[in-house]
MDAnalysis code that builds the backbone (N, CA, C; Angstrom):
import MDAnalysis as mda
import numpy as np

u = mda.Universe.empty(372, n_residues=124, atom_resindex=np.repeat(np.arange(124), 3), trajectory=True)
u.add_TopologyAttr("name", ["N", "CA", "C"] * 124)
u.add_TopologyAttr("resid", np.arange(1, 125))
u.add_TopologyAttr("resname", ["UNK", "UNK", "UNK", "UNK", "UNK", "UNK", "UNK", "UNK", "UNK", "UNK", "UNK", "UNK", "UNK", "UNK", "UNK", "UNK", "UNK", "UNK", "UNK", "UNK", "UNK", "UNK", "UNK", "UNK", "UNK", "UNK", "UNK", "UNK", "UNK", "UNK", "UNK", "UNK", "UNK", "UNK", "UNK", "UNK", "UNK", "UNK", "UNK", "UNK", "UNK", "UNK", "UNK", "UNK", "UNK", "UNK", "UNK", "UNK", "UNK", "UNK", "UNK", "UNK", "UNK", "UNK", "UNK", "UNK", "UNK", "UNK", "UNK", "UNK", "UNK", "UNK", "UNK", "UNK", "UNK", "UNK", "UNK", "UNK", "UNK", "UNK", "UNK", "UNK", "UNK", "UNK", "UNK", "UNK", "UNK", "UNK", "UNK", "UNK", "UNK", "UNK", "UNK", "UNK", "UNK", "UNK", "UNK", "UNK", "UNK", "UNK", "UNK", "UNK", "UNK", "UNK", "UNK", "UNK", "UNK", "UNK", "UNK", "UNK", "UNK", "UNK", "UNK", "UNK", "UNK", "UNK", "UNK", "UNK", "UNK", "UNK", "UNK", "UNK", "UNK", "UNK", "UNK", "UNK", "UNK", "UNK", "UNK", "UNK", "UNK", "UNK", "UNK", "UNK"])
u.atoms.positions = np.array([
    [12.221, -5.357, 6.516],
    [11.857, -4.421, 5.466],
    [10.658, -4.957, 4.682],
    [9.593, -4.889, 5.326],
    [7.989, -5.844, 5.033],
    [7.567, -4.566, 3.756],
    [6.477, -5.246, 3.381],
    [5.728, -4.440, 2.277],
    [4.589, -3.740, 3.256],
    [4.899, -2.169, 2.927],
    [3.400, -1.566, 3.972],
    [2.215, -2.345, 3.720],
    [1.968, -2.451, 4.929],
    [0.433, -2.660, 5.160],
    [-0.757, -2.160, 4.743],
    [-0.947, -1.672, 3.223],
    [-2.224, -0.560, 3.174],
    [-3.136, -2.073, 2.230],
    [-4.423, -1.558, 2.740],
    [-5.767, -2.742, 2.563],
    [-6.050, -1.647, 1.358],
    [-5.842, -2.070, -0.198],
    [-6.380, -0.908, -0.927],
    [-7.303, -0.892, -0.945],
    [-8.432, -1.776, -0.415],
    [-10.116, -1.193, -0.365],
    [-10.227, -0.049, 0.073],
    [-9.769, -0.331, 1.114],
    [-9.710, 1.212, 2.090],
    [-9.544, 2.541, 1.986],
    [-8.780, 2.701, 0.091],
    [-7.818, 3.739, 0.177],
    [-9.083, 4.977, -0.738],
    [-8.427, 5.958, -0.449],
    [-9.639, 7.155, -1.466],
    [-9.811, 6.535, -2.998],
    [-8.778, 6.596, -3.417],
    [-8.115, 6.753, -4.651],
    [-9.086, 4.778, -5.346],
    [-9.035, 3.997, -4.271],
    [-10.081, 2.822, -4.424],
    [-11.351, 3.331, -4.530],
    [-12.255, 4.173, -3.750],
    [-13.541, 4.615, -3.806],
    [-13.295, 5.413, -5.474],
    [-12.790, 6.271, -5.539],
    [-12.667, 7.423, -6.556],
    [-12.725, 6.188, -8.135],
    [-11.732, 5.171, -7.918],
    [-11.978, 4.166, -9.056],
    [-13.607, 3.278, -8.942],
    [-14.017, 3.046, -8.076],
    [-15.055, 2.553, -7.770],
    [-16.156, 2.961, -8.876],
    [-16.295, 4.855, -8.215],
    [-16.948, 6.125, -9.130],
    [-16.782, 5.432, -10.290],
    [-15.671, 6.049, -10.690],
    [-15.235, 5.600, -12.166],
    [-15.818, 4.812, -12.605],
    [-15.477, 3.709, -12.366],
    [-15.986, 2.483, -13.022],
    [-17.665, 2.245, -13.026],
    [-18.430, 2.648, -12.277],
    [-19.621, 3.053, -12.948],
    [-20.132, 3.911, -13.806],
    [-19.410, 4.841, -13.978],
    [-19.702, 5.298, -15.182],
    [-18.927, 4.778, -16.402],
    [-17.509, 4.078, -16.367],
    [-16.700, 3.267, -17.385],
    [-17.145, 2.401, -18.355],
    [-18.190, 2.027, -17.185],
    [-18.609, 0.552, -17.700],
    [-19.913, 0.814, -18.945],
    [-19.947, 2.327, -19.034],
    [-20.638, 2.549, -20.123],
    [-20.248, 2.829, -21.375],
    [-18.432, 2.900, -21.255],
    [-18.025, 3.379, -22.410],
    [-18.276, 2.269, -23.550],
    [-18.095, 3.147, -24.908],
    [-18.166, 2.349, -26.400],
    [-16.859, 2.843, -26.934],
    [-16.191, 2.061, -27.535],
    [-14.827, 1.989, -27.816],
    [-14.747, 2.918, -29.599],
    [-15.832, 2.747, -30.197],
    [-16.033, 3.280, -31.167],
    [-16.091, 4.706, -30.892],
    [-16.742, 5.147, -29.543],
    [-17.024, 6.404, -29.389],
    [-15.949, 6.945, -28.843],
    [-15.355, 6.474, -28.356],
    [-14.225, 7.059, -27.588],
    [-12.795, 7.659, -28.447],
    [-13.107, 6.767, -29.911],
    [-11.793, 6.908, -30.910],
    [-12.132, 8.167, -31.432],
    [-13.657, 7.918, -31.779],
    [-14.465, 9.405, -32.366],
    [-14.099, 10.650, -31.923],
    [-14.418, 10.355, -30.467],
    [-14.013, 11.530, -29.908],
    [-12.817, 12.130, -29.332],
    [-12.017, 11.054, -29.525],
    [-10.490, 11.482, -29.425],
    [-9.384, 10.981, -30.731],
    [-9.185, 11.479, -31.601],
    [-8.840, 10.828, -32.889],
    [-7.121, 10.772, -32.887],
    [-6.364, 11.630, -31.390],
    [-5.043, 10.854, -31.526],
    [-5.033, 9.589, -30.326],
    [-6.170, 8.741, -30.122],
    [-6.108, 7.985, -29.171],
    [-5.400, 6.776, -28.950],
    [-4.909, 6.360, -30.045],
    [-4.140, 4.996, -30.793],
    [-2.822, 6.003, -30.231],
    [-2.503, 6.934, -30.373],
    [-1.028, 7.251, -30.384],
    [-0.967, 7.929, -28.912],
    [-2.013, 8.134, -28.124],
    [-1.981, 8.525, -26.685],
    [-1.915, 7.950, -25.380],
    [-2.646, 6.834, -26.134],
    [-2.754, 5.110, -25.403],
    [-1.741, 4.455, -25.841],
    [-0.500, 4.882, -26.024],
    [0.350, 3.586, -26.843],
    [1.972, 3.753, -26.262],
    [2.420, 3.057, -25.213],
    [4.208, 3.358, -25.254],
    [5.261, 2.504, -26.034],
    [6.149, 3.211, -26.413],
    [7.204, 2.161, -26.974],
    [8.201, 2.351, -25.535],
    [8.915, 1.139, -25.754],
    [10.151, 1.152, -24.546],
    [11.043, 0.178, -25.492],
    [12.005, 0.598, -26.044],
    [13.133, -0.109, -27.175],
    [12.283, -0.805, -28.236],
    [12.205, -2.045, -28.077],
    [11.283, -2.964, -29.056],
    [10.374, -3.544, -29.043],
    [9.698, -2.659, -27.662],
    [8.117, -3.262, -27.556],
    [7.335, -2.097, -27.485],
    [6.162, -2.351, -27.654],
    [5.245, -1.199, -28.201],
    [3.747, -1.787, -27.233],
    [3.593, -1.494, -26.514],
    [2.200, -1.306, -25.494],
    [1.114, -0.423, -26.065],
    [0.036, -1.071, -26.828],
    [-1.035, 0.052, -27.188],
    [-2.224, -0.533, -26.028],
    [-3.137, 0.320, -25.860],
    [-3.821, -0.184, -24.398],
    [-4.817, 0.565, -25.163],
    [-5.117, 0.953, -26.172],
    [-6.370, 1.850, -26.775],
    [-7.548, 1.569, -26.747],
    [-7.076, 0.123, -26.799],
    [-8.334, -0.460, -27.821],
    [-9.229, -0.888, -26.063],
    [-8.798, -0.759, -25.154],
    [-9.748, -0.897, -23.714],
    [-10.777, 0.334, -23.472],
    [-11.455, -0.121, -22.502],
    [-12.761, 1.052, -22.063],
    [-11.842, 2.015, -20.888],
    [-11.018, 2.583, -21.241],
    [-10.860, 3.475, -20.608],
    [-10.330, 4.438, -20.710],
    [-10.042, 6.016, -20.367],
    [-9.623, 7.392, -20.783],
    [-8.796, 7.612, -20.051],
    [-8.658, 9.195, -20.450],
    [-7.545, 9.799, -19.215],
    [-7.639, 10.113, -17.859],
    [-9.209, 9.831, -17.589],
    [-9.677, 10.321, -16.558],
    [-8.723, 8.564, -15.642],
    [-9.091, 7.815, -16.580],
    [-8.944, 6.376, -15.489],
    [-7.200, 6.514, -15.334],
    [-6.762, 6.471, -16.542],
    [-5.282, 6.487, -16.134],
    [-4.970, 7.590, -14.966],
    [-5.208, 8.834, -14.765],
    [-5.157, 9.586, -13.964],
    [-5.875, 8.810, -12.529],
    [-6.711, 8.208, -12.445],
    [-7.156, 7.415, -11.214],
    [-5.971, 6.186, -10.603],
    [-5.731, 5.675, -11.852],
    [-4.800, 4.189, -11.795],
    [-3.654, 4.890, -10.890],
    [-3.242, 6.313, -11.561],
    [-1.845, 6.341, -11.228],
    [-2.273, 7.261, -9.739],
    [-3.034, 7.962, -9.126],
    [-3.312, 8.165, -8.429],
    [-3.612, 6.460, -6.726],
    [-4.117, 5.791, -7.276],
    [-4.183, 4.646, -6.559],
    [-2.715, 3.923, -6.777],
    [-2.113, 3.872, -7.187],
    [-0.486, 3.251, -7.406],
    [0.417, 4.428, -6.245],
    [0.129, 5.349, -6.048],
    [0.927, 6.324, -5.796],
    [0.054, 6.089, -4.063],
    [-1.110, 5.883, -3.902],
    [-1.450, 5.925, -2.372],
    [-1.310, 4.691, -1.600],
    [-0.942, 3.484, -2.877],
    [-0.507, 2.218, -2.444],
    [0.902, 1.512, -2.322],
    [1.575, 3.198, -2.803],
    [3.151, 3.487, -2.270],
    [4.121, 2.112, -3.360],
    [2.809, 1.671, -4.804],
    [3.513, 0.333, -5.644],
    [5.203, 0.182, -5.977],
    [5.500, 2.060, -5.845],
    [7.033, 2.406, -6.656],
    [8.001, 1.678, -4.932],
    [7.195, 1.790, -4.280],
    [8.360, 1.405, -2.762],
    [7.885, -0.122, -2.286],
    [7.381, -0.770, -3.106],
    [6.846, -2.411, -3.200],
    [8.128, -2.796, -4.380],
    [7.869, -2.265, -5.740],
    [8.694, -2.588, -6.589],
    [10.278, -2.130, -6.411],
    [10.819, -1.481, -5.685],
    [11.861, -1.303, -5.167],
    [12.403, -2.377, -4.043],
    [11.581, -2.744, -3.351],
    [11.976, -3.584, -2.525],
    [12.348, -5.100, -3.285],
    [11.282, -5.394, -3.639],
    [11.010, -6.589, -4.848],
    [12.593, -6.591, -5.690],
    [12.782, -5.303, -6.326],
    [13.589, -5.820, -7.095],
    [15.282, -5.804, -6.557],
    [15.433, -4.997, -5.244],
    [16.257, -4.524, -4.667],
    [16.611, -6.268, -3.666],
    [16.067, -7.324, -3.626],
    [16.007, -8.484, -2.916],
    [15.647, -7.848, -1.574],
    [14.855, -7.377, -0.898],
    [14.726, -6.716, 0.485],
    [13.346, -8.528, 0.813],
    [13.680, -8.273, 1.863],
    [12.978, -9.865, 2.829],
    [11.826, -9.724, 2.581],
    [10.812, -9.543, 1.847],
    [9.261, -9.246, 1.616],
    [8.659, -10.485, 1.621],
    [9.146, -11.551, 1.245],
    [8.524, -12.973, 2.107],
    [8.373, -12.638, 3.006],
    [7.382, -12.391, 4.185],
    [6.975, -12.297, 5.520],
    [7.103, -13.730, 5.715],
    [6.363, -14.943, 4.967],
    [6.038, -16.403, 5.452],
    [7.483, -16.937, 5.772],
    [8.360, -16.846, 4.566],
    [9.682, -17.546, 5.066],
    [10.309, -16.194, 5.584],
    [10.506, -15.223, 5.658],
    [11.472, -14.604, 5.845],
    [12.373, -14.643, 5.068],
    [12.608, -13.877, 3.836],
    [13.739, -13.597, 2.559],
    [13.001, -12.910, 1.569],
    [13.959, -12.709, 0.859],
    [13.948, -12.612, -0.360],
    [12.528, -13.156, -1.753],
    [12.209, -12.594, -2.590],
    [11.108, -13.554, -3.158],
    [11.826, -13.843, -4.453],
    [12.746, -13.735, -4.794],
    [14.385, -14.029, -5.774],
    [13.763, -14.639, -7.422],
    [11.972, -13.710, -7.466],
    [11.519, -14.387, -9.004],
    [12.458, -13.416, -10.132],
    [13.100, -12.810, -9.788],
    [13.698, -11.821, -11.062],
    [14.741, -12.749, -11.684],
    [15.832, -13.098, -9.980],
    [16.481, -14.141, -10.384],
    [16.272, -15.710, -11.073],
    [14.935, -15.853, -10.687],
    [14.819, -17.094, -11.203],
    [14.616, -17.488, -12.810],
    [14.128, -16.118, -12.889],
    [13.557, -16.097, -14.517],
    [14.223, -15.121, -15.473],
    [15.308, -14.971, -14.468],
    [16.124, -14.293, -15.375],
    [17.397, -14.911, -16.147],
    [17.766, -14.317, -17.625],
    [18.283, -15.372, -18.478],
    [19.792, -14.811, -18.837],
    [19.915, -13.087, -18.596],
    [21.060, -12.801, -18.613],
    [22.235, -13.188, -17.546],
    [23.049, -12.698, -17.767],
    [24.346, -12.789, -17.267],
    [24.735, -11.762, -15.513],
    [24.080, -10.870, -15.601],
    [24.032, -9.949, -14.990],
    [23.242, -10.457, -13.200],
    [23.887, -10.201, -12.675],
    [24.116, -10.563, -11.138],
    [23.054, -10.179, -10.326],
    [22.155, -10.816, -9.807],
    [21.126, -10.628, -8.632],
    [21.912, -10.850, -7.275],
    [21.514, -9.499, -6.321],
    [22.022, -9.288, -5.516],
    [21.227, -9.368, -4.112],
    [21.828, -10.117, -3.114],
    [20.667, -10.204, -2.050],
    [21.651, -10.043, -0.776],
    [21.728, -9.236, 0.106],
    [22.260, -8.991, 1.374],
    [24.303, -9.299, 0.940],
    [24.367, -8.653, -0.396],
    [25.729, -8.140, -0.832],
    [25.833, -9.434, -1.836],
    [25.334, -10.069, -1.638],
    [25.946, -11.709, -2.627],
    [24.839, -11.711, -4.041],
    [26.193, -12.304, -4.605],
    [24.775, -12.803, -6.252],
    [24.116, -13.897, -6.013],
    [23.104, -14.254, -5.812],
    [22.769, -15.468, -5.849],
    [22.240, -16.117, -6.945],
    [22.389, -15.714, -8.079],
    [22.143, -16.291, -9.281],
    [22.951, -17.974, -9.451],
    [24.265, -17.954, -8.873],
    [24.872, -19.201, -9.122],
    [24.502, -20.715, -8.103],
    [24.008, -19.668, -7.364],
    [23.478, -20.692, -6.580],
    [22.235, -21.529, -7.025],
    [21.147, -20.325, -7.461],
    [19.763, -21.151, -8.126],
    [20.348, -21.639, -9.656],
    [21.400, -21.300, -10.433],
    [21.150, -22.098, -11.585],
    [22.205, -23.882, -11.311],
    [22.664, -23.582, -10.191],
    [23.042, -25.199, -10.052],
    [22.213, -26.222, -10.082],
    [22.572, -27.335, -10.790],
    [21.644, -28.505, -10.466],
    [21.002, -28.862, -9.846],
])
């Protein structure tokens, strides 16, 4: 259960950001607030007790609409499923890449081919 093979150079949605970004690279951050005055609150997610504002970068809706367009042709939601699901995406060793488990601090059970293996990596 490998991670597809897509070379994102290759992909449209890479050229289409390419575009973009020549003209991006002209934005002014001053101008951009100007001209969009709920941009602090459009650029900004909360998720419980963290708050992501991304405003204050050179980029619009046009780019987020690109980003998520290139995430979606680079299939990222069926990478991060695998990833977090323990599926064998080490190609080199063959397994698991078990960083959720490693750096994870709760209590709550990482699961890899039916087993937790959390007790195993926090042993001595």
């Amino acid at each position: 259960m490998a991670l597809k093979k897509i070379n994102p150079t290759k992909t449209t949605s890479w050229r289409a950001l390419e575009k973009h970004f020549a003209e991006a690279k002209h934005f002014q951050l001053p101008k951009l607030f100007q001209t969009n005055k709920q941009r602090a609150k459009e650029f900004a997610v909360t998720f419980e007790e963290l708050h992501f504002d991304f405003s204050n970068n050179l980029i619009n809706e046009e780019t987020l609409h690109l980003l998520v367009n290139f995430a979606e042709e680079v299939d990222v939601k069926d990478a991060i499923e695998k990833y977090f699901s323990g599926a064998p995406i080490n190609e080199t060793e063959g397994r698991s890449v078990l960083h959720t488990a490693l750096r994870s601090s709760s209590e709550e059970a990482v699961f890899v081919a039916g087993k937790d293996v959390k007790p195993k990596i926090k042993q001595p």
